[in-house]
C-alpha positions as CSV (number, residue, x, y, z in Angstrom):
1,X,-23.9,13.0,10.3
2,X,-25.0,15.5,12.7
3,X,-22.6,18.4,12.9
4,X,-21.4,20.1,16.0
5,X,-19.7,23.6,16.0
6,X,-16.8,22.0,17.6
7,X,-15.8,19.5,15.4
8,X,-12.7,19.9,13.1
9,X,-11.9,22.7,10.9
10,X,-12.3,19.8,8.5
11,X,-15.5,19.1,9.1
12,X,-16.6,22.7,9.2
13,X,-15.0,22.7,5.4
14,X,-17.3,19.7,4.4
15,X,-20.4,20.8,5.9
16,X,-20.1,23.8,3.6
17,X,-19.7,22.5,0.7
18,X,-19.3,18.2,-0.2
19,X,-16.0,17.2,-1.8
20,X,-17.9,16.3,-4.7
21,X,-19.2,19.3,-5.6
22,X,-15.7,20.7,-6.5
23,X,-15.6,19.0,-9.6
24,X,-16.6,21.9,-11.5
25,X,-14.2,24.1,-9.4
26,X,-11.3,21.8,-11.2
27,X,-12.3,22.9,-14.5
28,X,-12.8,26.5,-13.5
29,X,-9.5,27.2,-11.6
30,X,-8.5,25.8,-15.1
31,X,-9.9,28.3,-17.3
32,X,-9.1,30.9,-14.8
33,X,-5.6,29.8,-13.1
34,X,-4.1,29.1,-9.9
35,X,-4.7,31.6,-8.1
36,X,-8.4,31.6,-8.2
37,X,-8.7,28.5,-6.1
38,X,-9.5,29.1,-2.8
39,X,-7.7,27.2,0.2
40,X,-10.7,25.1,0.9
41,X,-11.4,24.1,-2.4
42,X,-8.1,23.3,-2.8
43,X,-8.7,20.7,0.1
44,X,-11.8,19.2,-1.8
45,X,-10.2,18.7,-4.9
46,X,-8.5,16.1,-3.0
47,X,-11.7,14.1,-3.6
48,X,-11.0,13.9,-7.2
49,X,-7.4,12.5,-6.4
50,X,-5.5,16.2,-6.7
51,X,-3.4,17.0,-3.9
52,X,-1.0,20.0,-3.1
53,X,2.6,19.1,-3.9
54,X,5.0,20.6,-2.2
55,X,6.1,23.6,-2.5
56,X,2.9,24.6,-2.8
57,X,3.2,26.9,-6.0
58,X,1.0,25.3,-8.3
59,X,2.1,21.6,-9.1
60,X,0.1,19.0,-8.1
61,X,0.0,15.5,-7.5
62,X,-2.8,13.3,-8.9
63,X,-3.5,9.9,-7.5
64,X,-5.2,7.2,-10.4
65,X,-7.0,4.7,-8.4
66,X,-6.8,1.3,-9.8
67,X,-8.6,-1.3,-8.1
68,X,-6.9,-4.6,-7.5
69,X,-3.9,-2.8,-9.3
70,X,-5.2,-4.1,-12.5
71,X,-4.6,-2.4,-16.1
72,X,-5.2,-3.0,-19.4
73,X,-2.4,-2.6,-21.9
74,X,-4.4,0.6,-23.2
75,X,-5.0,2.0,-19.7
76,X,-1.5,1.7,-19.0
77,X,-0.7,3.6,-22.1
78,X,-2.7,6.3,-21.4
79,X,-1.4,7.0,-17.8
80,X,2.3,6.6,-19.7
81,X,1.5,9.3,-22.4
82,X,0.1,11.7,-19.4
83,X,3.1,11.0,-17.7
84,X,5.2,12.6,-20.7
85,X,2.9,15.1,-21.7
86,X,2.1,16.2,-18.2
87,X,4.3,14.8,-15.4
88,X,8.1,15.4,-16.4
89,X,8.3,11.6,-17.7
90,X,7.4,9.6,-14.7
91,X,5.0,8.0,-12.5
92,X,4.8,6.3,-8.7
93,X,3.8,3.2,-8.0
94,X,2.2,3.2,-4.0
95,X,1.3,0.9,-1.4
96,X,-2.1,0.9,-2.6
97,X,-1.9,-0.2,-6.3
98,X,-2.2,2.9,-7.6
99,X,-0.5,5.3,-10.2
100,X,0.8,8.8,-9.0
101,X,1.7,11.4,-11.5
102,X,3.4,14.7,-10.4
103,X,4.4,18.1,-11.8
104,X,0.5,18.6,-13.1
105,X,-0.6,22.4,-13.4
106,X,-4.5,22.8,-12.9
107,X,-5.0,23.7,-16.6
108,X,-3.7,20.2,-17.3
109,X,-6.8,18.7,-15.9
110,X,-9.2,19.5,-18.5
111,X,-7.3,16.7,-21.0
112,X,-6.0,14.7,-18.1
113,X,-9.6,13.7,-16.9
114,X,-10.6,13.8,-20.6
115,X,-7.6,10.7,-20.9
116,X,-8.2,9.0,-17.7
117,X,-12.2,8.9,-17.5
118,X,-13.3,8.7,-21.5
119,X,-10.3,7.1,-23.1
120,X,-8.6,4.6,-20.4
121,X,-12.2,3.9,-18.8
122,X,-10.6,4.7,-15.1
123,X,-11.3,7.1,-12.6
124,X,-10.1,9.0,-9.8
125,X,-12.8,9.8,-7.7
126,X,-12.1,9.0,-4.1
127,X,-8.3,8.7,-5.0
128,X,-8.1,11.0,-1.8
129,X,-9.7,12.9,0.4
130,X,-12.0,11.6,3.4
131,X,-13.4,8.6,1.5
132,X,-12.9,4.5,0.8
133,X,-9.5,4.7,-0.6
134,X,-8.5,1.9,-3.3
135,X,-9.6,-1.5,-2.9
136,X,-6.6,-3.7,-3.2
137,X,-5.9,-7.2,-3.5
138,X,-3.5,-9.9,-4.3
139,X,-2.3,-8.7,-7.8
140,X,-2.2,-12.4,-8.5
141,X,-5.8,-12.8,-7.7
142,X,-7.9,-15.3,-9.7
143,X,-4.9,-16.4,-10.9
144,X,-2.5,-18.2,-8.5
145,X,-2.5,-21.5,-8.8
146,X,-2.5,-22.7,-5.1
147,X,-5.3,-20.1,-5.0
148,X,-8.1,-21.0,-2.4
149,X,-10.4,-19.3,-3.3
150,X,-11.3,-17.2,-6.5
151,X,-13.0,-13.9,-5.0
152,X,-13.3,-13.0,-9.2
153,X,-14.2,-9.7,-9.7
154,X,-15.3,-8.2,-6.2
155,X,-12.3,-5.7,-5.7
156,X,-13.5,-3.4,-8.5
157,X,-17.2,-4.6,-7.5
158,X,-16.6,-3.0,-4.3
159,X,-14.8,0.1,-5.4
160,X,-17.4,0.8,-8.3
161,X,-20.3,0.6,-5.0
162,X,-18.3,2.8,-3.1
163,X,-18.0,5.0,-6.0
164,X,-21.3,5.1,-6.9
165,X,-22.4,5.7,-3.7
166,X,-21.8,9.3,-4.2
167,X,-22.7,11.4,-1.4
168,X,-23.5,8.5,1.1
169,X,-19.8,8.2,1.3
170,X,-18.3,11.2,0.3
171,X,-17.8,12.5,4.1
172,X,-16.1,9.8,6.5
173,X,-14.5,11.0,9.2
174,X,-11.3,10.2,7.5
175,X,-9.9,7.8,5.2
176,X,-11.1,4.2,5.0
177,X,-8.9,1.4,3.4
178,X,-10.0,-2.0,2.2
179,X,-8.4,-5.3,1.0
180,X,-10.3,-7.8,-0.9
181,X,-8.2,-11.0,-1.4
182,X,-8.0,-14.7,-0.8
183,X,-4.1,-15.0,-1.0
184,X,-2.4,-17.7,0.9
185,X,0.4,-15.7,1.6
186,X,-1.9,-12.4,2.6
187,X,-0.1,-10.5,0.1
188,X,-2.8,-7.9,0.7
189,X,-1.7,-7.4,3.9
190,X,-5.2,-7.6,5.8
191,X,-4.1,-6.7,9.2
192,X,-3.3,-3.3,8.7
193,X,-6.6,-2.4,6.9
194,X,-9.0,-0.6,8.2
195,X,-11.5,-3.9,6.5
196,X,-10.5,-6.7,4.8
197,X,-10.9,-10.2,4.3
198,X,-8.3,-13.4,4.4
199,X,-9.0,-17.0,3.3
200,X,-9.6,-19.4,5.3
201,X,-10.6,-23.1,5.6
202,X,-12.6,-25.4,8.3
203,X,-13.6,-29.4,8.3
204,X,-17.0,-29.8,8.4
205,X,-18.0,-33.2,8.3
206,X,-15.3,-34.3,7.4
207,X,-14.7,-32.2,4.3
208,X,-13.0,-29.2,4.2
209,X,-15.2,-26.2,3.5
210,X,-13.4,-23.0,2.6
211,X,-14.4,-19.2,2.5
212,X,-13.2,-15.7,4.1
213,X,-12.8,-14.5,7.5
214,X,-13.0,-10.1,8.1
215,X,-10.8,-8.3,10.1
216,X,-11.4,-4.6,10.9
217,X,-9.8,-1.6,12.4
218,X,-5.8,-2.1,11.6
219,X,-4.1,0.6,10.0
220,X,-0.2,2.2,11.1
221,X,0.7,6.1,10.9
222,X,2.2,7.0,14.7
223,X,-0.2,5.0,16.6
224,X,0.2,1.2,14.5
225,X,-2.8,-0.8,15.5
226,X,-3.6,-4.8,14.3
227,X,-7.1,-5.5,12.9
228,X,-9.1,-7.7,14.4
229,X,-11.2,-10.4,13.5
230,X,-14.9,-10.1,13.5
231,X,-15.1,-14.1,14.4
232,X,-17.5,-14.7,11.1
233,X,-17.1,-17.3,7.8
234,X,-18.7,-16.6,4.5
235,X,-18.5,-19.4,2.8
236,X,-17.6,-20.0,-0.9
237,X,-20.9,-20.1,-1.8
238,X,-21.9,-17.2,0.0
239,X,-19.3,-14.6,-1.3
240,X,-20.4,-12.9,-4.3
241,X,-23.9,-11.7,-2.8
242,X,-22.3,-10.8,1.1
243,X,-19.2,-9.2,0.8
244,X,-20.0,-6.1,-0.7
245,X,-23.0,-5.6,1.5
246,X,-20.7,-6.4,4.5
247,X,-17.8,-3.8,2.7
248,X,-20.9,-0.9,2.4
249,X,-22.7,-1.7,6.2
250,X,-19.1,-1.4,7.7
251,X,-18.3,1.7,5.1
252,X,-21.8,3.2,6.6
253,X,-20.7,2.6,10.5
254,X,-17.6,4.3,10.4
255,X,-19.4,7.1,8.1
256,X,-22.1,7.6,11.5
257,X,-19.8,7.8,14.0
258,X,-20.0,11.2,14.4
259,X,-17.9,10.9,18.0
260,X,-14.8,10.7,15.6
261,X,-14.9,13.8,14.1
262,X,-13.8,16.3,17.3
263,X,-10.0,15.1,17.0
264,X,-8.7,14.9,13.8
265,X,-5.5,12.6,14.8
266,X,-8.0,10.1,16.1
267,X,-10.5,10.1,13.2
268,X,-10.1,6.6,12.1
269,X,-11.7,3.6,12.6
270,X,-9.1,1.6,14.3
271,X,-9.9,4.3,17.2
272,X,-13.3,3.3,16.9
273,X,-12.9,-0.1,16.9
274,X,-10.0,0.2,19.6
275,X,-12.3,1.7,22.1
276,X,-15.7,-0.2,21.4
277,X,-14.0,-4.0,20.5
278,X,-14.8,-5.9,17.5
279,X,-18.0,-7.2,18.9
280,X,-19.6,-3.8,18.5
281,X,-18.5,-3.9,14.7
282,X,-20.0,-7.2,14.8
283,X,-23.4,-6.4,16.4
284,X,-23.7,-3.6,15.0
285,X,-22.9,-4.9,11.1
286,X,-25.5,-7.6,11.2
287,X,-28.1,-5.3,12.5
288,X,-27.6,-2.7,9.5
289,X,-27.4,-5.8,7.4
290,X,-30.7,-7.6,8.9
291,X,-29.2,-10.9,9.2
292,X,-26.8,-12.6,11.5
293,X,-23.4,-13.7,10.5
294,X,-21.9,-17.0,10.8
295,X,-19.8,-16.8,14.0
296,X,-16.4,-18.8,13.9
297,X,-14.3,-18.2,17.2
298,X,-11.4,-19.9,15.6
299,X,-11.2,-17.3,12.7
300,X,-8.7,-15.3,14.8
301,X,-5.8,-14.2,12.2
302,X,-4.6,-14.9,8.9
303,X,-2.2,-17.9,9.6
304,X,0.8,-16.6,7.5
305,X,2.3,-14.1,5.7
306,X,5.5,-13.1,4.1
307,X,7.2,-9.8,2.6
308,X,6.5,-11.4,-0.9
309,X,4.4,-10.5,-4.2
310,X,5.0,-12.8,-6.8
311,X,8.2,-11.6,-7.8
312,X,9.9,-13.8,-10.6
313,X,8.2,-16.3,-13.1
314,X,5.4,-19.3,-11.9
315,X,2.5,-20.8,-13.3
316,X,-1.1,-19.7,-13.6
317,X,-4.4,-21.8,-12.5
318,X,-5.4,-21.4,-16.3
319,X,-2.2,-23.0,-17.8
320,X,-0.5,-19.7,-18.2
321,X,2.2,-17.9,-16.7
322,X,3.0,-14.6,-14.5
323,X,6.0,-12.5,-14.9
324,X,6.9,-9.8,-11.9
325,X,9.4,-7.4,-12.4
326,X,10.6,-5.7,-9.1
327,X,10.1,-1.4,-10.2
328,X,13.2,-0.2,-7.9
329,X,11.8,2.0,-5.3
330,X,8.0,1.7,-7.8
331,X,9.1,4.8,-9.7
332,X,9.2,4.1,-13.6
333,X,9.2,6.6,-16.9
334,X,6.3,7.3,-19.2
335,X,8.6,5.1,-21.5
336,X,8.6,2.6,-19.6
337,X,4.7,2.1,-18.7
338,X,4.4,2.2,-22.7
339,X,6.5,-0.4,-23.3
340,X,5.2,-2.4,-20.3
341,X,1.7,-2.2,-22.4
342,X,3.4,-2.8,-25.5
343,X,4.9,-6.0,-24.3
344,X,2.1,-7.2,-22.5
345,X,0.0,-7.2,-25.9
346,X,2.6,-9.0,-27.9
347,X,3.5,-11.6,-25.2
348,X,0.1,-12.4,-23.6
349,X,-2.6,-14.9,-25.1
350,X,-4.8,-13.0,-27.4
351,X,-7.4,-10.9,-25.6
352,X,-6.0,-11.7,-22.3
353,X,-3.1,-9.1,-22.3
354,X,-2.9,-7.2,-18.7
355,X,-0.7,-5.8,-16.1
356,X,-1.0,-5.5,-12.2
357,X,0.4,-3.8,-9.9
358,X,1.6,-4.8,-6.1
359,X,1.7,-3.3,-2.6
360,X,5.2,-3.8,-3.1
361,X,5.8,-1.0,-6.0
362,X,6.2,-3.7,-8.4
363,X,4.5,-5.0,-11.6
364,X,3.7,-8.3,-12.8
365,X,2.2,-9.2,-16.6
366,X,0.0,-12.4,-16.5
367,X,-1.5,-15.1,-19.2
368,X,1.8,-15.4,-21.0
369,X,1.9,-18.8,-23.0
370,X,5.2,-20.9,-21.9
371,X,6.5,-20.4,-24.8
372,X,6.7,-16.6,-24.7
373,X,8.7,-16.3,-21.1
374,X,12.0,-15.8,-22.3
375,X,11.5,-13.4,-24.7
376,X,9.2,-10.9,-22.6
377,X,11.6,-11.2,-20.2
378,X,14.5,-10.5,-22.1
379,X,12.8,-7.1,-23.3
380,X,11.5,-6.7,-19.8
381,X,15.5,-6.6,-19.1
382,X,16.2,-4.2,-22.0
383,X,13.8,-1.5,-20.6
384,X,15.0,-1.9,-17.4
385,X,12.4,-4.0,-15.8
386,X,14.4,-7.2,-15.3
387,X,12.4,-10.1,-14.2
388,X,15.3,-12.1,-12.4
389,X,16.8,-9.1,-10.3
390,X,18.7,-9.0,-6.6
391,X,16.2,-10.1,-3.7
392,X,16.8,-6.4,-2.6
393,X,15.1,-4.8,-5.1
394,X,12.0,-6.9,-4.7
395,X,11.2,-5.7,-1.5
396,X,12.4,-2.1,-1.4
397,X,9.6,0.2,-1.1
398,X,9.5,3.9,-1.0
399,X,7.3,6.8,-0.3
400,X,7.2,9.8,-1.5
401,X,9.6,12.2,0.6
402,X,10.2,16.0,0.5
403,X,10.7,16.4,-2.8
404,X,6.7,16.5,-3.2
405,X,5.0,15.6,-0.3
406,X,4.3,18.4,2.4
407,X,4.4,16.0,5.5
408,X,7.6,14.5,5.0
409,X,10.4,15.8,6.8
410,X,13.4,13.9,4.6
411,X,13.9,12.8,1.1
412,X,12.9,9.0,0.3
413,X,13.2,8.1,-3.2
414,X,16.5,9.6,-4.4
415,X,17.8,8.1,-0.8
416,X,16.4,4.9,-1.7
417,X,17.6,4.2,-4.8
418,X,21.4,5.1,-3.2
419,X,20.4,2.6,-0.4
420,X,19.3,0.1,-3.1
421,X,22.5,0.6,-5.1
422,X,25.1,-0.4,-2.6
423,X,23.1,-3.3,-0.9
424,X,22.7,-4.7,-4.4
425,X,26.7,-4.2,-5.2
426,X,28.1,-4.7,-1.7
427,X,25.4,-7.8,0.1
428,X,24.3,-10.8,-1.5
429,X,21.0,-12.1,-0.3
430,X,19.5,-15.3,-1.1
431,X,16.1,-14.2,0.4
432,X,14.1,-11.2,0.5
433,X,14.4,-9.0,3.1
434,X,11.9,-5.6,3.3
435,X,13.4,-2.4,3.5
436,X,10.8,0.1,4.0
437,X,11.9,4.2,3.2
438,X,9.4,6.4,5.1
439,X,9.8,9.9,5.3
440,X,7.3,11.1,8.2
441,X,6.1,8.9,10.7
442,X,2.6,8.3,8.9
443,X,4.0,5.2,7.5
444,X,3.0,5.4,4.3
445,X,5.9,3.2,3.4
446,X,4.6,0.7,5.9
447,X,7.7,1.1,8.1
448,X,6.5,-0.3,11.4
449,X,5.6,-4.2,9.0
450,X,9.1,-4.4,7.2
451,X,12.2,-6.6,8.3
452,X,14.1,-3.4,8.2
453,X,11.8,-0.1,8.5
454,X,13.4,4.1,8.2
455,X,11.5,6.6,9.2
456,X,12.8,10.3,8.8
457,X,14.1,12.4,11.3
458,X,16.6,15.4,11.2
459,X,19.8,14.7,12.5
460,X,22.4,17.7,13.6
461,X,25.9,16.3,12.7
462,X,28.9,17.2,15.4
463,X,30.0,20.1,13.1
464,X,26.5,21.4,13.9
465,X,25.2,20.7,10.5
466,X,21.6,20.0,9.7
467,X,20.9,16.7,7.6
468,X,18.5,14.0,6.8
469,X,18.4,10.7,8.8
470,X,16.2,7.8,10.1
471,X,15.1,6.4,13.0
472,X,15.8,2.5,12.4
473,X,13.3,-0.4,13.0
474,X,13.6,-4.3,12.7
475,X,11.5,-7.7,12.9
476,X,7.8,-6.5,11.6
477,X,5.8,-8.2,9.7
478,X,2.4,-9.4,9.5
479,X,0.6,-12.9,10.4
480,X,-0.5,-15.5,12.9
481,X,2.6,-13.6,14.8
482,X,2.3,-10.2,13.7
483,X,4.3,-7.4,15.3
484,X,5.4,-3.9,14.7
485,X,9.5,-3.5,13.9
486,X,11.2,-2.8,17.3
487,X,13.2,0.6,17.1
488,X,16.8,0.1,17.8
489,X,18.5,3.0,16.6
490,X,17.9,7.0,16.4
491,X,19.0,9.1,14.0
492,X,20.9,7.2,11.5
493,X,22.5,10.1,9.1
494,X,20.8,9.1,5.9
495,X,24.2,9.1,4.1
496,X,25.4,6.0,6.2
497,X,22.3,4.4,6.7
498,X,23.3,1.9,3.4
499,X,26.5,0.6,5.3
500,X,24.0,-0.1,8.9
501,X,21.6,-1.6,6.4
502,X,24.8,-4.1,4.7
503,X,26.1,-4.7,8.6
504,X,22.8,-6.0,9.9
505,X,22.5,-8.0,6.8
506,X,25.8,-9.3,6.5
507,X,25.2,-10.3,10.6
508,X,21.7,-12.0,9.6
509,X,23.5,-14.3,6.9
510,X,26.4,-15.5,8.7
511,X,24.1,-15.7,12.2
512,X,21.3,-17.3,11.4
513,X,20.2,-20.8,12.4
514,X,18.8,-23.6,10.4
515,X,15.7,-25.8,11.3
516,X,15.4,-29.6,10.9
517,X,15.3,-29.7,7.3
518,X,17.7,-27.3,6.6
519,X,15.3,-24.4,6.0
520,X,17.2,-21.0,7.3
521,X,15.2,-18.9,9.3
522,X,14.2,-15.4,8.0
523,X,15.2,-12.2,8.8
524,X,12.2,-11.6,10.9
525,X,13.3,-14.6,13.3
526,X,16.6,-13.6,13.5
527,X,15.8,-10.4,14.6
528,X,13.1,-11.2,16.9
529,X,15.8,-13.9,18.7
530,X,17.9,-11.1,19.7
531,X,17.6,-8.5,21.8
532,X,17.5,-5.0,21.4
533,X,21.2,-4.3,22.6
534,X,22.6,-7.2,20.7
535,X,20.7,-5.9,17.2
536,X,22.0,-2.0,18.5
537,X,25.7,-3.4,18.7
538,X,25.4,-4.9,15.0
539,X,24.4,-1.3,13.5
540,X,27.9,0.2,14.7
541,X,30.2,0.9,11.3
542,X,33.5,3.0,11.2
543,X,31.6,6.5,10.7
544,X,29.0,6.4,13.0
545,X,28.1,4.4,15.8
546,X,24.4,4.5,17.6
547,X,23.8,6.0,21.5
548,X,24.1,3.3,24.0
549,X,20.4,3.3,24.5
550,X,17.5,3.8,21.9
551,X,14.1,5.1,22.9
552,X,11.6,2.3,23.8
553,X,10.4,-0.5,21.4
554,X,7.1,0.0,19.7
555,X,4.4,-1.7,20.8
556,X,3.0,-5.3,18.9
């Protein structure tokens, strides 16, 4: 990096003094309280997966990455036992596959680190903070059984590099998100990363020869942009030994361009890549690397994708089975996670006991013997976990709102879980369809991708009163047809945003058309076959009704 006076406040903070280097800070401001963290540091210790929650008096948020959103039964009990020692009980599953606990005071640390690092063998370094964010992947990875191919081990490869990289990646510009999978549905979501790879498969001489296309520069917040494909194959074979190399060079590129760090709104690398194409990103990889690439020009997009992460009960490649419990809105106890480990260890083969966790909020425990299904997921259903649960449920997700985060401008979860409620009780689906809760237009709820995306906005009733609401999107989603939701209504009040929810829904079920073999189409297609008056018209219910015209549809 070479550092200019007018770059960023941000960047004037990290030229000072690394993120790293606050580690000791942590354990300081614990022997010597609150107060005697400075603002800056306070900033760093975001690094370390500790961020600010709102209001700002002490409490803190602390992010536990989890690669892959994999756990052992242990791991799992330790983050638990935190969450009821520490965190008033509970825990949040994101977007990302991770664990966040809340409520933390800074002299908690000390023992929290102690449980996390030493004991459950997991780390937050790089949680947050201006570095490579959690590598996800298809939680069913190495595992599904129309799998193409087995990428094994590389997500926590590729977050243990990044890791280990220290210094050499401890100052990005911004954030930097990755997905490692090979999922045939792109559960992982590749085209909103920032890198990531997606299977794919070509003849060659007649035989099909599979391996993994790269996509770079997606990502969504107010400015939603698609990755796009670097044009390459690494085949099978090649896999183990390029990836991470490719995941570091591209890390490295994003880390040197230095002309990202004078606007903080445009510090990510889908500006970069926006501005320069993917060819640069191309060129420019395979020179750091020192070897060209094998260029594909039909590796253009992943070919399909679906709001979907394994919910329910199928069959393992290895003769085993999966169980995926939908986490309403991914919040769950201390309790809960406990038992979760608890079960996994009595109802999974011997040894082979684990739990993952999906982009979705949800959970799924894997290598259960046939024999064992019913009974896990009968006490999966006494805990509050149920297995076979409304499509609703499974496709709800949530961020974290006012009530911790200080960029939110409504509540989320308690709003969601009312949403969930009544379109549980009142609409009967027999399909998914993706609700997405957001509570700020950053999207960390993924808004702009679901069939039916809120984002918060504040809404003044007629009687002059201030309350929550949402701005209301339909039809995103991801694929060899990817789009961003089309916004067709503007400030839903929050507490009749269920009953638009339930009249779009009920509209998609009785509406919707049927192909040649009887397969109804989604939600997606329906809404993308209307236009945006027509889907408008369908939000009206007695209480409220939506302006005759809604600002102009997002751009796909």
């Amino acid at each position: 990096m070479h550092f200019h006076p007018s770059m960023t406040r941000n960047e004037h903070l990290k030229q000072q003094k690394d993120g790293l280097d606050v580690w000791e800070d942590i354990f300081r401001g614990a022997r010597e309280g609150f107060e005697s963290i400075s603002d800056d540091d306070l900033m760093r210790m975001r690094w370390f997966g500790i961020y600010q929650q709102k209001p700002n008096a002490g409490h803190f948020m602390w992010r536990i990455k989890l690669p892959a959103g994999r756990l052992k039964p242990c791991q799992l009990r330790e983050i638990g036992l935190l969450a009821n020692q520490y965190a008033r009980g509970f825990g949040d599953i994101t977007t990302r596959q991770d664990i966040q606990l809340h409520w933390l005071g800074i002299e908690d640390f000390p023992d929290a680190f102690d449980h996390i690092y030493n004991k459950a063998g997991l780390y937050t370094t790089f949680a947050c903070g201006d570095t490579p964010r959690n590598t996800t992947s298809c939680p069913l990875n190495g595992l599904l059984k129309d799998q193409q191919i087995d990428i094994g081990q590389l997500p926590q490869t590729v977050s243990d590099m990044y890791r280990d990289a220290g210094r050499q990646l401890s100052n990005l510009p911004r954030k930097f998100k990755t997905a490692l999978a090979a999922c045939p549905l792109h559960c992982h979501q590749p085209q909103i990363q920032d890198l990531a790879t997606f299977a794919t498969a070509r003849k060659v001489e007649g035989a099909t020869e599979r391996g993994l296309g790269i996509v770079v520069g997606g990502g969504l917040s107010s400015e939603p942009m698609l990755a796009q494909s670097l044009r390459v194959f690494v085949p099978e074979s090649e896999i183990a030994g390029q990836i991470p190399a490719i995941f570091m060079q591209v890390a490295l590129i994003f880390r040197d361009s230095d002309e990202l760090r004078y606007k903080r709104g445009h510090a990510r690398f889908k500006f970069l890549v926006a501005e320069k194409g993917w060819q640069y990103v191309r060129d420019e990889l395979e020179r750091r690397l020192g070897y060209p690439l094998e260029h594909d020009d039909s590796i253009v997009s992943p070919r399909r994708a679906l709001h979907t992460d394994h919910m329910g009960t199928g069959p393992q490649v290895n003769g085993l089975y999966y169980v995926g419990s939908p986490v309403p809105r991914g919040r769950f106890t201390g309790e809960q996670m406990i038992a979760v480990a608890e079960l996994a260890e009595r109802f999974a083969a011997p040894s082979e006991a684990q739990i993952r966790l999906s982009q979705k909020q949800n959970l799924l425990l894997v290598n259960v013997p046939k024999q064992n299904l019913g009974p896990l997921s009968r006490e999966l259903d006494a805990i509050g976990l149920p297995p076979v649960a409304p499509p609703w449920r499974q496709s709800l997700v949530s961020c974290t709102g006012t009530e911790f985060c200080n960029l939110a401008v409504v509540e989320t979860k308690d709003r969601a879980r009312q949403i969930l409620e009544y379109l549980e009780k009142d609409v009967e689906l027999d399909s998914p369809i993706m609700v997405s809760v957001s509570g700020c237009p950053n999207s960390c709820a993924q808004y702009q991708i679901a069939d039916i995306g809120l984002t918060g906005i504040p809404v003044v009733m007629p009687d002059k009163m201030k309350v929550d609401g949402f701005n209301l999107f339909v039809g995103g989603g991801l694929g060899e047809e990817a789009a961003f939701g089309r916004e067709i209504a503007r400030k839903v009040p929050a507490h009749f945003v269920q009953k638009v929810i339930a009249q779009l829904a009920q509209h998609y079920m009785s509406k919707r058309i049927e192909d040649a073999d009887g397969e109804a189409e989604s939600f997606r297609a329906f809404a993308a076959r209307h236009d945006v008056e027509q889907l408008r018209d369908w939000c009206s219910i007695e209480e409220w009704q939506p302006a005759a015209k809604a600002k102009s549809p997002a751009v796909s």
